[in-house]
TORKOL-4160 file (C-alpha; in steps of 0.2 Angstrom, whole numbers, padded with zeros to 4 digits, m for minus):
293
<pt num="1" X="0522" Y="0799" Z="0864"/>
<pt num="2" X="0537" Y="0799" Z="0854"/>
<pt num="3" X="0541" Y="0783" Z="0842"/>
<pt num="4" X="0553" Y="0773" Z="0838"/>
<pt num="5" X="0564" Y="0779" Z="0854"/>
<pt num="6" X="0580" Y="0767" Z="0857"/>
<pt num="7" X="0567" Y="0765" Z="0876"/>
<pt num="8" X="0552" Y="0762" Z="0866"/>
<pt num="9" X="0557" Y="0751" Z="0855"/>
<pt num="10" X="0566" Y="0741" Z="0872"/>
<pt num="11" X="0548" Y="0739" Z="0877"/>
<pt num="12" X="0542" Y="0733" Z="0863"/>
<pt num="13" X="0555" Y="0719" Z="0862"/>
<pt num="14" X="0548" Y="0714" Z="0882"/>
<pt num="15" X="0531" Y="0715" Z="0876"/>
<pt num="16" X="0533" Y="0702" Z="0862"/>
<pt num="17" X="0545" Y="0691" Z="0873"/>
<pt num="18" X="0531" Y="0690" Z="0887"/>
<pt num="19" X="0518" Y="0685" Z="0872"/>
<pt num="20" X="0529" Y="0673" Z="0864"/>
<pt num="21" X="0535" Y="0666" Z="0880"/>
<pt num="22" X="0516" Y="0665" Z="0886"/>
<pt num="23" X="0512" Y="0657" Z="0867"/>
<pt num="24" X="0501" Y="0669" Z="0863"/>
<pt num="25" X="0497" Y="0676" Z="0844"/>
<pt num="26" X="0497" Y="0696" Z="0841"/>
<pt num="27" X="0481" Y="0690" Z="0834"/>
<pt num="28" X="0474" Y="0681" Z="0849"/>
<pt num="29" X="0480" Y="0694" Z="0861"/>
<pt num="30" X="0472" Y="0708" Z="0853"/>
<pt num="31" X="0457" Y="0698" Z="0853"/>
<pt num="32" X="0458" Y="0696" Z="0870"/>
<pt num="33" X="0461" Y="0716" Z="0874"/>
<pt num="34" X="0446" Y="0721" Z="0861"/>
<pt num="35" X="0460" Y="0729" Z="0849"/>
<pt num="36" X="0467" Y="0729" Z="0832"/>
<pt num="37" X="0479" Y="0718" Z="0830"/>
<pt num="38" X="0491" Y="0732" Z="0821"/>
<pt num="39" X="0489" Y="0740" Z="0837"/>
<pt num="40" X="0500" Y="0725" Z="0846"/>
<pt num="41" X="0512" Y="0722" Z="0831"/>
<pt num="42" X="0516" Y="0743" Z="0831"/>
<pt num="43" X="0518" Y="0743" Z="0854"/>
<pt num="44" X="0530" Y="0729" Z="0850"/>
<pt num="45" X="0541" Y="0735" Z="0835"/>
<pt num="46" X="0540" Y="0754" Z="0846"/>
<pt num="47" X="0530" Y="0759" Z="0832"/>
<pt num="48" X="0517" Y="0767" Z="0844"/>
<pt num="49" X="0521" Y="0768" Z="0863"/>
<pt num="50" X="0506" Y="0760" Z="0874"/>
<pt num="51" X="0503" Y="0769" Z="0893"/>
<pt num="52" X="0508" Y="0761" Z="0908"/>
<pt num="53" X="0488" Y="0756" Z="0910"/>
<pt num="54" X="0489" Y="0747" Z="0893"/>
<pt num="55" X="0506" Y="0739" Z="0899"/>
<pt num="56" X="0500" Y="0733" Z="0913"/>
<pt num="57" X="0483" Y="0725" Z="0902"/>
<pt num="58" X="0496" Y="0716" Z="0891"/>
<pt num="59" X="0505" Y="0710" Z="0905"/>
<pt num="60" X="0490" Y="0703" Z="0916"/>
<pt num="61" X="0485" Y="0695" Z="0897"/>
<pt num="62" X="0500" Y="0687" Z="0896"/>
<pt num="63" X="0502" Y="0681" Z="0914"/>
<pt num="64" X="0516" Y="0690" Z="0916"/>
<pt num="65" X="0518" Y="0694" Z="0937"/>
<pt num="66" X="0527" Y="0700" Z="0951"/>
<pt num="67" X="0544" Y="0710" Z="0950"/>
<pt num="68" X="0546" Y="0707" Z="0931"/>
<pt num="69" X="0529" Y="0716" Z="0928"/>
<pt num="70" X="0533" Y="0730" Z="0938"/>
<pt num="71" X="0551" Y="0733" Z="0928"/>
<pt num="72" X="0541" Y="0730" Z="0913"/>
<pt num="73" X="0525" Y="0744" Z="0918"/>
<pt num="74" X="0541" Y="0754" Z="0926"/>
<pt num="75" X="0550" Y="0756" Z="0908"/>
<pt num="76" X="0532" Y="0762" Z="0901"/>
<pt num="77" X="0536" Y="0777" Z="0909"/>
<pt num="78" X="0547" Y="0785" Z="0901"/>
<pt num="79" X="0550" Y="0781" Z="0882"/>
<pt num="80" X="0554" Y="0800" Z="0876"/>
<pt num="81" X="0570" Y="0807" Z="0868"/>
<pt num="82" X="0581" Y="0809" Z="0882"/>
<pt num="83" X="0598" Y="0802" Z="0882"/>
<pt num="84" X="0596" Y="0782" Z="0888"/>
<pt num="85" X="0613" Y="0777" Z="0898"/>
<pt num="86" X="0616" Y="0758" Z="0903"/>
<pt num="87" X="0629" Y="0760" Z="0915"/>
<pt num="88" X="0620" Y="0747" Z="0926"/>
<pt num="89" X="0622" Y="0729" Z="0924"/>
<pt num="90" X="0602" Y="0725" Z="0924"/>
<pt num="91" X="0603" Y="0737" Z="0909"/>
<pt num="92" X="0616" Y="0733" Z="0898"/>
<pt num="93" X="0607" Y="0717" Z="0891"/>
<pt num="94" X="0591" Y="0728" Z="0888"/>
<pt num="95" X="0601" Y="0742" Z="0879"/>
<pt num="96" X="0610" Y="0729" Z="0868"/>
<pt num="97" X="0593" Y="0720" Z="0863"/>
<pt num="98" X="0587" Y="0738" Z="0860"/>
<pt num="99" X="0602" Y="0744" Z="0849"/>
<pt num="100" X="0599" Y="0727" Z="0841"/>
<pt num="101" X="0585" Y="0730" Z="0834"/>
<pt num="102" X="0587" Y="0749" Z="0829"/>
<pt num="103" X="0599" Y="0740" Z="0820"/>
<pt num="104" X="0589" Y="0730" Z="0811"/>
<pt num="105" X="0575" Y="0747" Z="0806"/>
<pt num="106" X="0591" Y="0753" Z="0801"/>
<pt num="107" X="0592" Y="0759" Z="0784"/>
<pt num="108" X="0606" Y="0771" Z="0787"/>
<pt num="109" X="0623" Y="0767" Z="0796"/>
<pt num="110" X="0634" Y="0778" Z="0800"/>
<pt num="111" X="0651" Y="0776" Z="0810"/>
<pt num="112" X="0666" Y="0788" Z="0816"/>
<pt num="113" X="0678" Y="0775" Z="0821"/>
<pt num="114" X="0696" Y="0783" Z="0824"/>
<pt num="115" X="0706" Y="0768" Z="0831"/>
<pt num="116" X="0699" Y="0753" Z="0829"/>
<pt num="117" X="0688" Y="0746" Z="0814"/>
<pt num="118" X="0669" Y="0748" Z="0815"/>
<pt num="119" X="0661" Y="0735" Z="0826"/>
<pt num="120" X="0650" Y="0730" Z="0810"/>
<pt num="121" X="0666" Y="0726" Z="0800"/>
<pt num="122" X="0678" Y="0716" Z="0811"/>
<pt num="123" X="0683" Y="0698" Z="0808"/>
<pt num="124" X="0679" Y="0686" Z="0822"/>
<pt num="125" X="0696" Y="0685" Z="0826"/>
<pt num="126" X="0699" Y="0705" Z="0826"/>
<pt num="127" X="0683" Y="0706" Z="0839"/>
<pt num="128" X="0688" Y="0691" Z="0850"/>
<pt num="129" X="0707" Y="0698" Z="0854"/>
<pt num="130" X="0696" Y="0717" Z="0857"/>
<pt num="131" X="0688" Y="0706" Z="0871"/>
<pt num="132" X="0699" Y="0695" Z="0878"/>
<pt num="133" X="0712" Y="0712" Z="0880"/>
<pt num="134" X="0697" Y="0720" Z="0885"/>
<pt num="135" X="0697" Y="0704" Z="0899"/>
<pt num="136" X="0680" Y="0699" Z="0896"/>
<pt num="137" X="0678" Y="0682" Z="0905"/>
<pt num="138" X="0682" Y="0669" Z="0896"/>
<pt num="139" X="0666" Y="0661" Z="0896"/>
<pt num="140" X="0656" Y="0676" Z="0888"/>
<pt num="141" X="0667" Y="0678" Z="0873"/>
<pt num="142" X="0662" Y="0667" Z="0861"/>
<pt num="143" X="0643" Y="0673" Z="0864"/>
<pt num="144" X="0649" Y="0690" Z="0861"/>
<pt num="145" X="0657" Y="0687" Z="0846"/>
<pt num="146" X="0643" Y="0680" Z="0842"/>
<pt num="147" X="0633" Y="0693" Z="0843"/>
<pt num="148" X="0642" Y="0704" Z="0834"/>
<pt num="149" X="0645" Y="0695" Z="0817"/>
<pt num="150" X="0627" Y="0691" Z="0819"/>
<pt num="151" X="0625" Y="0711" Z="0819"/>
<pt num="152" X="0633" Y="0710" Z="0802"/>
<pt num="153" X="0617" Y="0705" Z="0793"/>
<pt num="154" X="0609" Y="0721" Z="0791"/>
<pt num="155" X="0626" Y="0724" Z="0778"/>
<pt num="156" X="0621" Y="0710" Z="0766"/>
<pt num="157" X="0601" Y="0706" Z="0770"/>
<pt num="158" X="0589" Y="0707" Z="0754"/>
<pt num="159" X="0587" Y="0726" Z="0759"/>
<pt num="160" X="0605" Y="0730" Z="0765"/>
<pt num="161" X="0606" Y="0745" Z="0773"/>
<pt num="162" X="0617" Y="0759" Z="0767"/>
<pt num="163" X="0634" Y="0758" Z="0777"/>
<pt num="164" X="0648" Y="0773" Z="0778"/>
<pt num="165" X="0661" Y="0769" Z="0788"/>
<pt num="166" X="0674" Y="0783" Z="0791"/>
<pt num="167" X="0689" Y="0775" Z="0800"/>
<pt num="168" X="0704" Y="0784" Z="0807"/>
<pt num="169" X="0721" Y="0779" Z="0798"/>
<pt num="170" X="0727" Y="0774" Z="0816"/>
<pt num="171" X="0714" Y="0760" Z="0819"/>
<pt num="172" X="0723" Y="0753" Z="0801"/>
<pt num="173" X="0739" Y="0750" Z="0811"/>
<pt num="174" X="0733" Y="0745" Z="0830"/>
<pt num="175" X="0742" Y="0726" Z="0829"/>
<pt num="176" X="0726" Y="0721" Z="0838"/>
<pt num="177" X="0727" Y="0700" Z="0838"/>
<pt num="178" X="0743" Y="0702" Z="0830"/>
<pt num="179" X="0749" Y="0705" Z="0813"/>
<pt num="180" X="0739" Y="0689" Z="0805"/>
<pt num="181" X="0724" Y="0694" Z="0812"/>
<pt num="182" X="0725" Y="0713" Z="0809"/>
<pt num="183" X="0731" Y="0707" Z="0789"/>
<pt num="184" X="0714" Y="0696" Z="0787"/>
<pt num="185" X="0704" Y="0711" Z="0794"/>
<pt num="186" X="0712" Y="0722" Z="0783"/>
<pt num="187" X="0710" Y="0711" Z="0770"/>
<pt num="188" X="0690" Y="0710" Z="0775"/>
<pt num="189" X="0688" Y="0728" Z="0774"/>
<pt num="190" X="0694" Y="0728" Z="0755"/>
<pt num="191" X="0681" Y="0714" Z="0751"/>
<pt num="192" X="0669" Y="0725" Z="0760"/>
<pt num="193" X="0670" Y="0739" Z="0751"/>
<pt num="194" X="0666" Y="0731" Z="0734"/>
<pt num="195" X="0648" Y="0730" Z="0741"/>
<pt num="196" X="0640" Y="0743" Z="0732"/>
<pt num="197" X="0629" Y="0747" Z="0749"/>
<pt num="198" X="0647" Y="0751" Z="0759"/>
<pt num="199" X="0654" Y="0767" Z="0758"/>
<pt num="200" X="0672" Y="0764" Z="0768"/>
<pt num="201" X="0681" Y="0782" Z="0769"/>
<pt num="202" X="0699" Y="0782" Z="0778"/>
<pt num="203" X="0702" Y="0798" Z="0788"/>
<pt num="204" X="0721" Y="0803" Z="0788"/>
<pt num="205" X="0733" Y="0806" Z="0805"/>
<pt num="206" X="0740" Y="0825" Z="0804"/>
<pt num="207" X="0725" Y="0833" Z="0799"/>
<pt num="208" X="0716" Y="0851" Z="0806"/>
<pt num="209" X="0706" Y="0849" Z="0823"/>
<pt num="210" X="0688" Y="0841" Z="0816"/>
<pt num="211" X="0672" Y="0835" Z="0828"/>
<pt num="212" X="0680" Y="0817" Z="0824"/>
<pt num="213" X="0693" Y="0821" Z="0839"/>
<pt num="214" X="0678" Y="0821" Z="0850"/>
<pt num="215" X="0676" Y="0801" Z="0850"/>
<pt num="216" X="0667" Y="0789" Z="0841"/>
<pt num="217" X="0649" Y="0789" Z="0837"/>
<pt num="218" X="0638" Y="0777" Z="0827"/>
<pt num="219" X="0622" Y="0787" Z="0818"/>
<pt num="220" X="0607" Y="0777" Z="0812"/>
<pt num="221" X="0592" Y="0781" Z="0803"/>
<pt num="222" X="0577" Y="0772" Z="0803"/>
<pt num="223" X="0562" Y="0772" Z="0791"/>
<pt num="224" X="0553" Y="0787" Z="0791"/>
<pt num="225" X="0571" Y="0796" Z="0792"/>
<pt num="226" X="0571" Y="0795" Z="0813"/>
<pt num="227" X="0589" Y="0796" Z="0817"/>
<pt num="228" X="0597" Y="0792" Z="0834"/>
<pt num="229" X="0615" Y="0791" Z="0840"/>
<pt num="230" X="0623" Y="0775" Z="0850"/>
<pt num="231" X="0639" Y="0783" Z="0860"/>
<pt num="232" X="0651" Y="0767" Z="0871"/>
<pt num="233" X="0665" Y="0769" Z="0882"/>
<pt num="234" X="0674" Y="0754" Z="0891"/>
<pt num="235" X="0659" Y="0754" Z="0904"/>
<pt num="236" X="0642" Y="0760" Z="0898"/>
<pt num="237" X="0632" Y="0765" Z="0880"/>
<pt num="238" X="0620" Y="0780" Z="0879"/>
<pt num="239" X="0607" Y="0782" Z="0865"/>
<pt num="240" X="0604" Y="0801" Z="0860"/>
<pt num="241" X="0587" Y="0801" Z="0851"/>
<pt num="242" X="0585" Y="0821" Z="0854"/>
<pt num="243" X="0582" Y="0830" Z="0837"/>
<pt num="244" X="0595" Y="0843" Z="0841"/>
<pt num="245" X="0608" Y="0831" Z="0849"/>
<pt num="246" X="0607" Y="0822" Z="0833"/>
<pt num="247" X="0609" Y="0835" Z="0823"/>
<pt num="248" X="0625" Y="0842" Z="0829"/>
<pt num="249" X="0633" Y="0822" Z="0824"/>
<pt num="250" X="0625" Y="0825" Z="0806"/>
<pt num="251" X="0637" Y="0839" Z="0805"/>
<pt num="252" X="0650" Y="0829" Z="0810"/>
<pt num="253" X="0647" Y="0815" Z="0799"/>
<pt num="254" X="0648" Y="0828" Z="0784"/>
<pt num="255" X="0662" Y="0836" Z="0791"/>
<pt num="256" X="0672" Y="0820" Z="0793"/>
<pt num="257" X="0667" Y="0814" Z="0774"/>
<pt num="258" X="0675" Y="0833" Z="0768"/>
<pt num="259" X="0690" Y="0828" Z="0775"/>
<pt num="260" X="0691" Y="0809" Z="0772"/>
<pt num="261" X="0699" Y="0802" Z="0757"/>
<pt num="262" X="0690" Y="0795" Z="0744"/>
<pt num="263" X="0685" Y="0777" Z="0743"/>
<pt num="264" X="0697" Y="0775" Z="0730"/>
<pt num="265" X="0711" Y="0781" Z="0740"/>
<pt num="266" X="0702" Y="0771" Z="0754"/>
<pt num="267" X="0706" Y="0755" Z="0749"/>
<pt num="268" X="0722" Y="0760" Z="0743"/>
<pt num="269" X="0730" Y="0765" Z="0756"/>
<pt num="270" X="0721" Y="0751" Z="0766"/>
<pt num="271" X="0730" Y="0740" Z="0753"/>
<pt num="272" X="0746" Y="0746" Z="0754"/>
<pt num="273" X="0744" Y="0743" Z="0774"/>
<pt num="274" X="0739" Y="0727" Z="0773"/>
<pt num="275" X="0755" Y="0724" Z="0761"/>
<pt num="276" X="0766" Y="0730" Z="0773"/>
<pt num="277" X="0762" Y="0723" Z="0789"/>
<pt num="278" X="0762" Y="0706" Z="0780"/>
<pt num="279" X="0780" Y="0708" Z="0772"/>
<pt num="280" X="0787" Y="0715" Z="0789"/>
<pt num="281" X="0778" Y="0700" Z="0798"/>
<pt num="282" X="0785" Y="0688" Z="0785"/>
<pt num="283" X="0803" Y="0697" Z="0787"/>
<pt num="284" X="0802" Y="0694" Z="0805"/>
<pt num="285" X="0798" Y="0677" Z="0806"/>
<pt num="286" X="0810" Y="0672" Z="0794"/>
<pt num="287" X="0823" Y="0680" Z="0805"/>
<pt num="288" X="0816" Y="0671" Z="0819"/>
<pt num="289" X="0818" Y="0653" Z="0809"/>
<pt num="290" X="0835" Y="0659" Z="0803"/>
<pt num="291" X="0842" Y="0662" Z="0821"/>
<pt num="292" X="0832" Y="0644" Z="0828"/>
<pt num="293" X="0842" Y="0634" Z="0813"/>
């Protein structure tokens, strides 16, 4: 069985949320089933994959019954490397909590983002216009804001992971929220690139055809150097764990850092944005003022 899989690691989260909902230790469960307890803690981090018959043993532990143990047995399946797509609604919450907690095994992050700032790096204020345009209901935004500056931890934890963020120059000059919230995200990005765990590279508009102009991609590598790829469009996410699939965003990754400019220039130029859309903002609103008086 292949490891650390975005699906394996999906069933390992439902696993532990059946024993912590039933208030049972690892310890006291794998008591129960005549194992070592390392043998629980791995199926739950998707450290080791269990079989459907061992699922279904956990379950029957836990007292876990009817149509909810059958999704969780069903997802035991299949935990290999093939592409995992969450276009349904049953399983968008599942892939989230999945991509989650790659996140958190992440010690490398990647992201291609050409026209709007990584998701790791945007202000509240940046994320919650993204939704509210986007028309999520009013009512979920707030939690999904949430979430995501929540996802921000694994930047600054005890053991930060490494962060490059490669970011189209357009995503610098989308006036998504409006020019105050685009100037505090700017803003952000520069204080976020003094961390020395964050590599922030800007890619310039008007270069030669690159694997970039393909879309965005996020590439995270776990412990033990297992990488997958977490691909979203405006109405699913797909994880790619295949070795060779992964492989091909690697050379994109490098690819993109040739052509980027340095971090030096990064912020530079990030700066000088930032400058501008703030005097042209300030310009306008004292024209505005100007013509109300």
């Amino acid at each position: 069985m292949i490891r650390n899989t975005p699906k394996a690691i999906a069933l390992g989260a439902k696993l532990r949320a059946a024993r912590e909902t039933a208030g049972i230790s690892q310890r006291m469960l794998a008591k129960q089933l005549r194992l070592d307890q390392s043998v629980v803690s791995r199926s739950e981090s998707g450290e080791r994959v269990p079989s459907q018959d061992e699922v279904a043993a956990i379950l029957d532990a836990v007292g876990v019954t009817g149509a909810e143990r059958d999704e969780i047995i069903e997802s035991a399946r299949d935990t290999s490397g093939s592409p995992w797509q969450g276009a349904d609604l049953p399983e968008q919450p599942v892939q989230l909590a999945a991509l989650l907690d790659v996140e958190q095994m992440t010690q490398d992050y990647v992201e291609w983002s050409p026209l709007v700032i990584p998701g790791l790096l945007q202000v509240s204020s940046y994320a919650r216009a993204i939704m509210r345009a986007a028309g999520v209901p009013d009512g979920e935004i707030e939690t999904r804001v949430a979430i995501r500056m929540g996802r921000k931890d694994i930047l600054t934890r005890k053991k930060a992971a490494r962060c490059t963020a490669l970011i189209g120059e357009s995503a610098l000059r989308q006036m998504i929220g409006g020019p105050e919230v685009v100037v505090e995200q700017l803003d952000y990005l520069l204080a976020m690139s003094g961390l020395r765990t964050i590599d922030l590279r800007v890619v310039t508009t008007g270069t030669d055809w690159h694997p970039g102009l393909y879309g965005p991609f996020v590439l995270l590598t776990m412990e033990g150097g297992v990488s997958v790829v977490h691909l979203e469009n405006a109405r699913s996410a797909v994880f790619v764990p295949d070795e060779d699939d992964v492989a091909v965003y690697q050379s994109a990754v490098l690819e993109l850092l040739g052509i980027a400019l340095s971090p030096e220039q990064s912020t530079e130029l990030i700066r000088s944005e930032a400058e501008r859309i703030a005097r042209t903002h300030d310009s306008h609103v004292a024209e505005v003022d100007q013509q109300r008086s």
